[in-house]
GUZA-498989 format. One record per atom (N, C-alpha, C, CB): x, y, z; residue in one letter. Coordinates in pm, whole numbers, plus 50000, padded with zeros to 5 digits. Glycine has a CB too. Layout:
<atoms>
XYZA;...
</atoms>
This chain:
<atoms>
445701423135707X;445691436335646X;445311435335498X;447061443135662X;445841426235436X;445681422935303X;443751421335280X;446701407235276X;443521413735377X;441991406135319X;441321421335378X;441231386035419X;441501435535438X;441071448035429X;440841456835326X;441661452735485X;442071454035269X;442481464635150X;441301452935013X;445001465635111X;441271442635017X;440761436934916X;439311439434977X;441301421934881X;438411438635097X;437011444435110X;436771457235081X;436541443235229X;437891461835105X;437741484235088X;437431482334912X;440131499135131X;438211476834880X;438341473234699X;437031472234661X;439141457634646X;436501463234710X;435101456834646X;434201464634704X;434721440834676X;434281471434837X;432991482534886X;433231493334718X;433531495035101X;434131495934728X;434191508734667X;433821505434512X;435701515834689X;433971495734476X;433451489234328X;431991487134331X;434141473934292X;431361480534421X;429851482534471X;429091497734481X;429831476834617X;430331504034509X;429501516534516X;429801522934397X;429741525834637X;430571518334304X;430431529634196X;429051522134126X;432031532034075X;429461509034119X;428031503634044X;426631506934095X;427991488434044X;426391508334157X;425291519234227X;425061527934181X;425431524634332X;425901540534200X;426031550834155X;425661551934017X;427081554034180X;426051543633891X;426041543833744X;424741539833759X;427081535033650X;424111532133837X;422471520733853X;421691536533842X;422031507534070X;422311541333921X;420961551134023X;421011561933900X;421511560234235X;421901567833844X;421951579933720X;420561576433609X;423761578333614X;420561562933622X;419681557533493X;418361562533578X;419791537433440X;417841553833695X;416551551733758X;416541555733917X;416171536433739X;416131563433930X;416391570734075X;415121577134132X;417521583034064X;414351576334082X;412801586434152X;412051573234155X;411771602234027X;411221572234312X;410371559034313X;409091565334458X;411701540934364X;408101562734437X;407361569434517X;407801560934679X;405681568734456X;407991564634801X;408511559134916X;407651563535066X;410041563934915X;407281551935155X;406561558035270X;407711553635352X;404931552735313X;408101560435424X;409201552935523X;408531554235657X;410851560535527X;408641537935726X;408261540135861X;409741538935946X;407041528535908X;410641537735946X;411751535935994X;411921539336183X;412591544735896X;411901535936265X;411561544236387X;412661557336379X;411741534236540X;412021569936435X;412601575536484X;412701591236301X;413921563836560X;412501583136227X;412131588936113X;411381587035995X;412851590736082X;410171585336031X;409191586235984X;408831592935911X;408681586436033X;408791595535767X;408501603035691X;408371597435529X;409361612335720X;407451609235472X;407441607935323X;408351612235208X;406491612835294X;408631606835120X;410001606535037X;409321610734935X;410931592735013X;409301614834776X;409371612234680X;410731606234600X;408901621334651X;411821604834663X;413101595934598X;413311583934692X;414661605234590X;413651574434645X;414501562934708X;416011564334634X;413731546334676X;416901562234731X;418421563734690X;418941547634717X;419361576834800X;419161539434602X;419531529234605X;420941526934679X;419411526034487X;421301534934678X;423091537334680X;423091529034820X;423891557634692X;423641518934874X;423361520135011X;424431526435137X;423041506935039X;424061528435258X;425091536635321X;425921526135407X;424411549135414X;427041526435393X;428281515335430X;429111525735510X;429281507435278X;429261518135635X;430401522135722X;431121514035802X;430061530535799X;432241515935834X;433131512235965X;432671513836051X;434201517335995X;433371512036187X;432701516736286X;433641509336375X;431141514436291X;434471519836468X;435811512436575X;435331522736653X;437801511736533X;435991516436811X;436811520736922X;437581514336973X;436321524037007X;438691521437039X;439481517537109X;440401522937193X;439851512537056X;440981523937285X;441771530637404X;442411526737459X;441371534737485X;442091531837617X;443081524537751X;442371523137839X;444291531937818X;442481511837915X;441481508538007X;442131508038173X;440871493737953X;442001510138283X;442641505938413X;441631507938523X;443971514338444X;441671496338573X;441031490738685X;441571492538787X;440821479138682X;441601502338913X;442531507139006X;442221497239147X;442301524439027X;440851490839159X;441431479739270X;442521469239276X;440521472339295X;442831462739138X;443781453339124X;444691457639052X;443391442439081X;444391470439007X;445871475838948X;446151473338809X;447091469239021X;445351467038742X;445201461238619X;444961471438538X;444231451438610X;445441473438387X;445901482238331X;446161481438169X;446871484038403X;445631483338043X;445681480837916X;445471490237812X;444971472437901X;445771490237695X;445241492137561X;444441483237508X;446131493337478X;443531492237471X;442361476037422X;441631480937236X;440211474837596X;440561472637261X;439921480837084X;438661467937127X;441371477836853X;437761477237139X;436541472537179X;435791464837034X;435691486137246X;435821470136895X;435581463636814X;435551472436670X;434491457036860X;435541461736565X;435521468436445X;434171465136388X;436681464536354X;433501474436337X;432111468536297X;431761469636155X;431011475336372X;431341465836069X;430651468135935X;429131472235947X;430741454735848X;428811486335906X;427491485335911X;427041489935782X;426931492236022X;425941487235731X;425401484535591X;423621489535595X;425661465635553X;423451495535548X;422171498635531X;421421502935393X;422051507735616X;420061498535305X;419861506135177X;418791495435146X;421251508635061X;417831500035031X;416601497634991X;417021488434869X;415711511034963X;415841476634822X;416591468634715X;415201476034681X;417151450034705X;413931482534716X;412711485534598X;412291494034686X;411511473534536X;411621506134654X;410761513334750X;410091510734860X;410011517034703X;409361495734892X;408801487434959X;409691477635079X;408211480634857X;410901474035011X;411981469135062X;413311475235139X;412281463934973X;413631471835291X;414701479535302X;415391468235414X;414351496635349X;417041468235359X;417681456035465X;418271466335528X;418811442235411X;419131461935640X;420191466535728X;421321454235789X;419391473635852X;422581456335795X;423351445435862X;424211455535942X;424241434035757X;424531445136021X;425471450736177X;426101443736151X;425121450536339X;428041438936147X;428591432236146X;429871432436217X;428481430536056X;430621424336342X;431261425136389X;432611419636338X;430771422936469X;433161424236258X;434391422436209X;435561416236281X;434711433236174X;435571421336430X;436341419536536X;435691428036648X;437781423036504X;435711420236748X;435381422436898X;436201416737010X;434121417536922X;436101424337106X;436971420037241X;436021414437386X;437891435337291X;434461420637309X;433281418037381X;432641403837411X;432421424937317X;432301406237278X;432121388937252X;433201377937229X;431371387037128X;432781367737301X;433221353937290X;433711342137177X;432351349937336X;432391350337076X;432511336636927X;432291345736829X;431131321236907X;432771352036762X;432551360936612X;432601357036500X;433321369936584X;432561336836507X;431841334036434X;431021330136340X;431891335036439X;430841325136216X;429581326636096X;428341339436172X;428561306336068X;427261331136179X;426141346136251X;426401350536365X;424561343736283X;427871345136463X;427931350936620X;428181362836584X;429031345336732X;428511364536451X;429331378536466X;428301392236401X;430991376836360X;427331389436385X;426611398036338X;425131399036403X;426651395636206X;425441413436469X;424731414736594X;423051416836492X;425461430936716X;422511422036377X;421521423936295X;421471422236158X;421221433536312X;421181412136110X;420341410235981X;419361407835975X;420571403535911X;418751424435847X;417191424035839X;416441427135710X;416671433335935X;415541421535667X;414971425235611X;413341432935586X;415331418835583X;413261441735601X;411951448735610X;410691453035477X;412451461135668X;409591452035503X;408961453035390X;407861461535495X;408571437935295X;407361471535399X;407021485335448X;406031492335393X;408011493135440X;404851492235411X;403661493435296X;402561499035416X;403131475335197X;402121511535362X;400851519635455X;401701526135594X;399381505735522X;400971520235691X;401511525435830X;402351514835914X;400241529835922X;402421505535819X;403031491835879X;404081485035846X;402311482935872X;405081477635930X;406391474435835X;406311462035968X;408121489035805X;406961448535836X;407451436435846X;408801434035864X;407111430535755X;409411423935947X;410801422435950X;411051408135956X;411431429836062X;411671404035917X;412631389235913X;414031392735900X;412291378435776X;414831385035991X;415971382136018X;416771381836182X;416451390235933X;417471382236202X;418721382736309X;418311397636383X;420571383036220X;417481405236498X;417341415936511X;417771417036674X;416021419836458X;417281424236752X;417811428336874X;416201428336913X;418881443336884X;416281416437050X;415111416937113X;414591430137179X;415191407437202X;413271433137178X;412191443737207X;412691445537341X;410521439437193X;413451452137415X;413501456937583X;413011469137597X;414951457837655X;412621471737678X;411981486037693X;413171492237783X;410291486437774X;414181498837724X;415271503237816X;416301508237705X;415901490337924X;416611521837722X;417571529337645X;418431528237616X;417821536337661X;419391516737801X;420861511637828X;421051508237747X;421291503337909X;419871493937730X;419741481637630X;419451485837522X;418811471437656X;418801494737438X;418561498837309X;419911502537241X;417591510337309X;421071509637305X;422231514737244X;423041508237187X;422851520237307X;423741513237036X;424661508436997X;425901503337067X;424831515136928X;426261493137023X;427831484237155X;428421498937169X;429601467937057X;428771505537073X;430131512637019X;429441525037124X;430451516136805X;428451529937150X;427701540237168X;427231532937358X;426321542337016X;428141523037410X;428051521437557X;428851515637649X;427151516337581X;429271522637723X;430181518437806X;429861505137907X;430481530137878X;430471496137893X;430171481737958X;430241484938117X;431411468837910X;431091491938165X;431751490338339X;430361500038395X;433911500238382X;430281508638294X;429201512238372X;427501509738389X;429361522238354X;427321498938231X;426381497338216X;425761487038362X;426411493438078X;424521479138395X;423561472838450X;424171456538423X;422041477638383X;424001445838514X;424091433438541X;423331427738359X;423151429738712X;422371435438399X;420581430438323X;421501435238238X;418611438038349X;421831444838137X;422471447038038X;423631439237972X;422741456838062X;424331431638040X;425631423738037X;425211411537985X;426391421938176X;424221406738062X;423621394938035X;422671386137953X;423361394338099X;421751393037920X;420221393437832X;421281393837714X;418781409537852X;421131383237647X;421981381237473X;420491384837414X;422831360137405X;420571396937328X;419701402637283X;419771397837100X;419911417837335X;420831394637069X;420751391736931X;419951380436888X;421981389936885X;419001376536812X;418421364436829X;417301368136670X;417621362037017X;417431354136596X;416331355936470X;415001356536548X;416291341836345X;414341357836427X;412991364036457X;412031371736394X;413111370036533X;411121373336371X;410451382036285X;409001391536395X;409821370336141X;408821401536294X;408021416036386X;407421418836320X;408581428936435X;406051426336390X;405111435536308X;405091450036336X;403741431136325X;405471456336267X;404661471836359X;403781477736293X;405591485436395X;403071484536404X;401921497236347X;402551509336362X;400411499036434X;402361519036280X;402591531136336X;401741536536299X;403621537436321X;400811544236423X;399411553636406X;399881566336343X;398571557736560X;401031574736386X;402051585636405X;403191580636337X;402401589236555X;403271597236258X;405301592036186X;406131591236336X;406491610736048X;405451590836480X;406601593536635X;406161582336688X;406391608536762X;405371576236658X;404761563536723X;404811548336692X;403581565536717X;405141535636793X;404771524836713X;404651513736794X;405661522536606X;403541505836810X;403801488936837X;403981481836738X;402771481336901X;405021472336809X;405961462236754X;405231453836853X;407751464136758X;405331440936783X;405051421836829X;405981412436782X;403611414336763X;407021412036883X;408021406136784X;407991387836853X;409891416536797X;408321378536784X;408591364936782X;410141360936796X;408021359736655X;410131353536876X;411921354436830X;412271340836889X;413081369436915X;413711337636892X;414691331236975X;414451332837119X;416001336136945X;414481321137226X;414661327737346X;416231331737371X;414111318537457X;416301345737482X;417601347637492X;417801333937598X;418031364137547X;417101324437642X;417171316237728X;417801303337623X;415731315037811X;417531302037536X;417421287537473X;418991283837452X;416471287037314X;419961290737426X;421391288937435X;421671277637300X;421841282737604X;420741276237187X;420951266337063X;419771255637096X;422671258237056X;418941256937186X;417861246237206X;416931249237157X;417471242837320X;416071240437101X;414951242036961X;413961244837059X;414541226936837X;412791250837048X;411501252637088X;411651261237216X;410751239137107X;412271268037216X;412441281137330X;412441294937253X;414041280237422X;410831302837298X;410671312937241X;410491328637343X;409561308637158X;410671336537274X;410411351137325X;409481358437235X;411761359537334X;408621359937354X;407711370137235X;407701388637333X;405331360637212X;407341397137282X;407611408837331X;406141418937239X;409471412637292X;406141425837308X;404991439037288X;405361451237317X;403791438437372X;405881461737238X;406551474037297X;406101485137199X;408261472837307X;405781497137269X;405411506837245X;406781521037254X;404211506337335X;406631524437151X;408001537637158X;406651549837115X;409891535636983X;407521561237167X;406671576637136X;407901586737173X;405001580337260X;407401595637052X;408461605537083X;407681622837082X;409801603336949X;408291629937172X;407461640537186X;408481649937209X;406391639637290X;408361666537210X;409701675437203X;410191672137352X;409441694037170X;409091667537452X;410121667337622X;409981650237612X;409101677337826X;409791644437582X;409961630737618X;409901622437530X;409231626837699X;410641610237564X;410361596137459X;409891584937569X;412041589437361X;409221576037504X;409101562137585X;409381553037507X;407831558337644X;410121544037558X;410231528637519X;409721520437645X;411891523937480X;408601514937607X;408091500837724X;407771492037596X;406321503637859X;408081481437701X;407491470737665X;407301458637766X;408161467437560X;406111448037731X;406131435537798X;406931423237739X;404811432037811X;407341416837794X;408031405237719X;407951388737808X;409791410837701X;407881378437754X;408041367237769X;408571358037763X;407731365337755X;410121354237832X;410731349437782X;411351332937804X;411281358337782X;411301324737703X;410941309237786X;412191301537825X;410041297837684X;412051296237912X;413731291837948X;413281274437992X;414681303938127X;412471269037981X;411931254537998X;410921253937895X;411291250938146X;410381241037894X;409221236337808X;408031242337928X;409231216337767X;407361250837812X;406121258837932X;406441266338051X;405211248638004X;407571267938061X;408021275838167X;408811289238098X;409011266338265X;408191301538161X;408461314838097X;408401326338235X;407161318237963X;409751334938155X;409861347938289X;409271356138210X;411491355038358X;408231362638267X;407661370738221X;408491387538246X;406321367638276X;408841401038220X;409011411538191X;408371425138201X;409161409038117X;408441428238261X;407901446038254X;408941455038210X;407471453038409X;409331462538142X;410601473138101X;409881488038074X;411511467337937X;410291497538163X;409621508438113X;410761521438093X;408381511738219X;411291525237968X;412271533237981X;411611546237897X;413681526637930X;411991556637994X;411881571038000X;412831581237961X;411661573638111X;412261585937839X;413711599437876X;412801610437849X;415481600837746X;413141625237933X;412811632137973X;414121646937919X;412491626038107X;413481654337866X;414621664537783X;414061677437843X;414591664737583X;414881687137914X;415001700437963X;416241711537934X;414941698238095X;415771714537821X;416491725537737X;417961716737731X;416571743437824X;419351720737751X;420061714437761X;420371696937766X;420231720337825X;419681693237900X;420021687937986X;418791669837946X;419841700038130X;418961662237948X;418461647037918X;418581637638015X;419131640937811X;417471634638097X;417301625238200X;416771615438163X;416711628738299X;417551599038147X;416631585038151X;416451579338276X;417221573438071X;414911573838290X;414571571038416X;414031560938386X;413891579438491X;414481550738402X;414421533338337X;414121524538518X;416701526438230X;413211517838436X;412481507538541X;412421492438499X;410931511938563X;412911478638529X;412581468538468X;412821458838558X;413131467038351X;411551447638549X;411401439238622X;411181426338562X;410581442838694X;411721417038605X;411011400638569X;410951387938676X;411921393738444X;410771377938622X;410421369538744X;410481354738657X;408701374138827X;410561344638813X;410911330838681X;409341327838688X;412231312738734X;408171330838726X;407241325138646X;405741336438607X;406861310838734X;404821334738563X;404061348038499X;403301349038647X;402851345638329X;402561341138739X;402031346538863X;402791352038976X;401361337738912X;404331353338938X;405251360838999X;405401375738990X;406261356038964X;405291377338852X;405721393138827X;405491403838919X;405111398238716X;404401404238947X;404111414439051X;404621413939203X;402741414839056X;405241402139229X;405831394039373X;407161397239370X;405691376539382X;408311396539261X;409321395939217X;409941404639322X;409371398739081X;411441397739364X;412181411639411X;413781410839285X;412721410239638X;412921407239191X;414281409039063X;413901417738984X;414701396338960X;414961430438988X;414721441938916X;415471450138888X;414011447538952X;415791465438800X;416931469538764X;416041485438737X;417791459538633X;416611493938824X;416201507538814X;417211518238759X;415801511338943X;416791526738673X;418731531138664X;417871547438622X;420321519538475X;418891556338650X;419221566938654X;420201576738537X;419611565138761X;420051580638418X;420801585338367X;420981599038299X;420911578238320X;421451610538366X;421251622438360X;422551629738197X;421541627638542X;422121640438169X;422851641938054X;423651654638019X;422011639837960X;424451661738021X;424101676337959X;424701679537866X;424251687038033X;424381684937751X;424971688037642X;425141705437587X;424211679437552X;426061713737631X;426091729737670X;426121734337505X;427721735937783X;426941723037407X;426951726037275X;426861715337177X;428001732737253X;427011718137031X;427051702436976X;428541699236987X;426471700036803X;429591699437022X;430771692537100X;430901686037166X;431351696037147X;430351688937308X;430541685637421X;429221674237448X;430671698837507X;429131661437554X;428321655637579X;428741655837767X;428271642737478X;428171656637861X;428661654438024X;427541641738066X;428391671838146X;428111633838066X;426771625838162X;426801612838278X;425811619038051X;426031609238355X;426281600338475X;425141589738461X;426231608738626X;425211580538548X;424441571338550X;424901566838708X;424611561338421X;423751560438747X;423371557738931X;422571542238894X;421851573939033X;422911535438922X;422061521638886X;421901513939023X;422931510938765X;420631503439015X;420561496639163X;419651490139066X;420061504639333X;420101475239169X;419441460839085X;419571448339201X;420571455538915X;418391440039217X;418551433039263X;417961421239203X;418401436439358X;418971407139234X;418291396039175X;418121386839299X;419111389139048X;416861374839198X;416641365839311X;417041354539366X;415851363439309X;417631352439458X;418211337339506X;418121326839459X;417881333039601X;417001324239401X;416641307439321X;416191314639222X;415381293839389X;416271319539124X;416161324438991X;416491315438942X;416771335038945X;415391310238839X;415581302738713X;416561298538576X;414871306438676X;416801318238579X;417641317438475X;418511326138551X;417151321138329X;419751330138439X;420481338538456X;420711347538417X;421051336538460X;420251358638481X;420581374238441X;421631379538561X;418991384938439X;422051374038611X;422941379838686X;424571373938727X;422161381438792X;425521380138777X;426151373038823X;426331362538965X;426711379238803X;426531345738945X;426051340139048X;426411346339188X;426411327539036X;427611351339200X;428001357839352X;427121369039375X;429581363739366X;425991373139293X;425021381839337X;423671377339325X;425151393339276X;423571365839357X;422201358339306X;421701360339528X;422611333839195X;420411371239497X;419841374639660X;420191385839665X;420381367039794X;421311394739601X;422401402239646X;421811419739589X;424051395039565X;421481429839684X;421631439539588X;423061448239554X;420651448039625X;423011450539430X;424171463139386X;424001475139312X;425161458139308X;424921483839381X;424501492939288X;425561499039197X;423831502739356X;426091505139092X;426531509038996X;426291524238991X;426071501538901X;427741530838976X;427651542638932X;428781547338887X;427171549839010X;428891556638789X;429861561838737X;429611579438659X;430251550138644X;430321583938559X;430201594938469X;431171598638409X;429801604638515X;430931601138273X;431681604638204X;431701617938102X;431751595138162X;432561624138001X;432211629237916X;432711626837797X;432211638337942X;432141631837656X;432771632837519X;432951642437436X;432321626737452X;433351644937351X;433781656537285X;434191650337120X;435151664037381X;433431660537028X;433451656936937X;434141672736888X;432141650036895X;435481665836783X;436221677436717X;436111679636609X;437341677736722X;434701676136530X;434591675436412X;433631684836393X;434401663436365X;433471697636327X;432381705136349X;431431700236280X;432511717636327X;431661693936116X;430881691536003X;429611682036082X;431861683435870X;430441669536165X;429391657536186X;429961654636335X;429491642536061X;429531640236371X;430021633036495X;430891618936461X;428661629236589X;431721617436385X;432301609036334X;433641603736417X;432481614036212X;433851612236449X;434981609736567X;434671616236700X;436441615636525X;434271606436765X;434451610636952X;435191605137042X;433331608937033X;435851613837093X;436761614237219X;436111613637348X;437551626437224X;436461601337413X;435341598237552X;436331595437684X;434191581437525X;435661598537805X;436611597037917X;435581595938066X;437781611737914X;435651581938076X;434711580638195X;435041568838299X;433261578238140X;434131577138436X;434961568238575X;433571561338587X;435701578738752X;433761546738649X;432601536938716X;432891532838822X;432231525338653X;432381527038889X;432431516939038X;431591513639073X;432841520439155X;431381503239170X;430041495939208X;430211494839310X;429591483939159X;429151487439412X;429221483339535X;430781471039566X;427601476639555X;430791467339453X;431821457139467X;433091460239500X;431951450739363X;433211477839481X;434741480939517X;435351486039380X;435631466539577X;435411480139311X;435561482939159X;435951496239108X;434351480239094X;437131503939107X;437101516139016X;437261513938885X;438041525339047X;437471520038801X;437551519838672X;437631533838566X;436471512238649X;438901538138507X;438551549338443X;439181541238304X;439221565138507X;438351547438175X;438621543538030X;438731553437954X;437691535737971X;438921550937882X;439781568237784X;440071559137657X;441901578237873X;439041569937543X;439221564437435X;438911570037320X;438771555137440X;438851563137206X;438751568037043X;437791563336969X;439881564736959X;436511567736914X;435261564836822X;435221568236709X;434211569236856X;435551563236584X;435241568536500X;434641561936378X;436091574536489X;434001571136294X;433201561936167X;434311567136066X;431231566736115X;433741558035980X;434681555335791X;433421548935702X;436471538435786X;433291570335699X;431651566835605X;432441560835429X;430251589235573X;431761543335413X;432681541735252X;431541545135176X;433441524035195X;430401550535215X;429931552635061X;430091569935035X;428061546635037X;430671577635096X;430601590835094X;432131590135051X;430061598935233X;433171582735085X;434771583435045X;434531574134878X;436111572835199X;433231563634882X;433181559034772X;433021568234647X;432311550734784X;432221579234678X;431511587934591X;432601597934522X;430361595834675X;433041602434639X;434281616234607X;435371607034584X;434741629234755X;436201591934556X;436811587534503X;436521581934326X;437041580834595X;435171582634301X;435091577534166X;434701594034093X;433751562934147X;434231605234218X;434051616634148X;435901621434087X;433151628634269X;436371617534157X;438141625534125X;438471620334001X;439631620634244X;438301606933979X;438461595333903X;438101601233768X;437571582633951X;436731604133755X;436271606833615X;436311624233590X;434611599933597X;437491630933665X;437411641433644X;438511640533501X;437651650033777X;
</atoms>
C-alpha cells in the first residue's frame, strides 16, 4: 500500500511539472496518424494522459461448483508526445491474475515508441502482434476470457518489434510489422512478420490481415484473419474468420480455424447487451500450439452473453458487467463484476488547480 501512495505522489508531481512546462510552450504544428483518429491538430499537449485501470468481482463455475472473488488486474496506462513528431504509449500490468510472470517486461503488455511524419508512422518497441480479429484486438480489461476463443487464450500476442504504416485516409491503414515469434518462447531467430489492413466506414470496419509465424528454423504457419464489424443503427455485429496451418502450402488445406460470431446492442449510452457463438477447430498433428492438447482433432464450440451498464453519465469510467458462457465441454460460467478507470492526469490537474487557489 505504501509503495502506491508513493507512485500516486510522483504521478501527481510529474504532472504538475508538465503543466508549468506546457504554460511556457504549448502550440506546435501536429499530423496525427494514430488509428482510429486521424486527424490534424494545430496544438500538441505535452501533458501526458495517465491512468489506472482495474477489474474485479465474483466468479462461479457451476459444473464443479467452484466459486470466488477475484481482481482480474491492475493496469498503468500512460500515453503523450515528447515532440510533435514523437509519440510513446505504455500498458503496464501492475498486478494480474491472468498472467503467469509480471515480471521486469512480462508485465507490460506495450511499450512504444512512434515517429509520425506525412501519411506514415514508425514504431519500435514491445507492441501487440497484427491479428486481424476484434476478440484479439481488445483491451484485457475490455474481454471476457470464459467466453473468449481457444485462438485467443493462446497466441501470446505481446512481443518486441518494430512497424510501418501507410495511411492513404485519416480511416485507413497498412501496417508491416516484424516482430518476435509468438512461437519462439525466448529462442533467438524465430520471427513473425504480418500485413494488415484496417478501414473504417459509418456501417463497417475491417481488420484483416496475413501473417507468418515461425516456430522452427524455416519452418512457418502461415495465417489468414479476417475480422468484420458491421453497425445497424443500434445494433453491432462482428463476423470474424481465421485460419492457419503448420506449413505455407497448407493454408488453403487446413482444417485449423476459428469463426466467431459477435452480435451487440446498445438502446442508449448506458446500457451495452451482447453475445458471442464461437466454433473452432484444430489439427491433430499441429506443429504448434494454439490449442488445448485434449482438443488437438477436436471441434468446439463456445457461447455465451452478457451485459454492461455504465452509471456515469459524464464518461464510461466505471462499468458494471454481468455475463453467462459455456462450451461444448459442459462448462457454465456466470461472472459479475467492477471496471473502472482513475484518470491521474485529470485528478492531477484539479488537485494542483485547488492548491494554488
Amino acid at each position: 500500500m505504501r509503495r502506491i501512495f508513493v507512485f500516486l505522489g510522483v504521478v501527481f508531481m510529474t504532472i504538475g511539472s508538465a503543466v508549468s512546462a506546457q504554460e511556457v510552450d504549448s502550440i506546435a504544428p501536429l499530423q496525427k496518424s494514430s488509428w482510429g483518429d486521424a486527424k490534424k491538430s494545430e496544438i500538441v499537449d505535452y501533458i501526458p494522459d495517465i491512468s489506472l485501470d482495474m477489474r474485479g468481482g465474483y466468479n462461479q463455475e457451476f459444473t464443479e461448483g467452484v466459486g470466488a472473488f477475484f481482481g482480474d488486474g491492475l493496469y498503468l496506462d500512460i500515453n503523450g508526445y515528447i515532440s510533435p513528431h514523437f509519440s510513446y504509449s505504455l500498458n503496464h500490468r501492475i498486478a494480474s491474475s491472468y498472467y503467469e510472470d509480471n515480471s521486469g517486461f512480462n508485465g507490460t503488455n506495450w511499450l512504444t515508441l512512434t515517429y509520425e511524419v506525412g501519411n506514415f508512422a514508425f514504431t519500435a518497441g514491445k507492441d501487440a502482434l497484427l491479428v486481424g480479429s476484434f476478440e484479439y484486438d481488445a483491451y484485457d480489461l475490455d474481454s471476457y476470457y470464459d467466453m473468449n476463443s481457444m485462438f485467443y487464450n493462446m497466441l501470446d500476442c505481446w512481443q518486441w518489434g518494430v512497424s510501418a504504416a501507410w495511411y492513404p485516409t485519416d480511416l485507413q491503414s497498412l501496417t508491416f510489422q516484424v516482430a518476435n515469434s509468438p512461437f519462439a518462447y525466448g529462442e533467438p531467430n524465430l520471427y513473425a512478420y504480418a500485413l494488415a489492413w484496417r478501414g473504417e466506414w459509418d456501417w463497417y470496419e475491417s481488420y484483416w490481415s496475413a501473417n507468418l509465424w515461425q516456430y522452427d528454423a524455416k519452418q512457418y504457419a502461415p495465417a489468414l484473419n479476417f475480422g468484420n464489424r458491421f453497425y445497424f443503427g443500434d445494433f453491432t455485429i462482428d463476423l470474424e474468420y481465421m485460419t492457419r496451418a503448420g506449413g505455407i502450402g497448407q493454408l488453403f488445406k487446413t482444417k485449423d480455424f476459428t469463426t466467431l460470431l459477435a452480435p451487440s446492442y446498445e438502446p442508449g449510452e448506458s446500457l451495452r447487451i451482447f453475445g458471442k457463438f464461437g466454433w473452432e477447430h484444430s489439427e491433430e498433428d499441429s506443429p504448434y500450439e494454439l490449442a488445448y492438447e485434449e482438443w488437438f482433432g477436436r471441434s468446439r464450440l463456445v457461447y455465451g452473453a452478457g451485459i454492461e451498464y455504465f452509471p456515469l453519465k459524464e464518461d464510461k469510467d466505471i462499468r458494471l458487467h454481468a455475463t453467462w458462457s459455456t462450451s461444448c465441454s459442459g462448462f457454465h460460467t456466470v461472472n459479475v463484476g467492477l471496471t473502472w478507470k482513475l484518470d491521474l492526469t485529470t485528478a492531477g490537474k484539479h488537485l494542483l488547480s485547488s492548491l494554488s487557489r
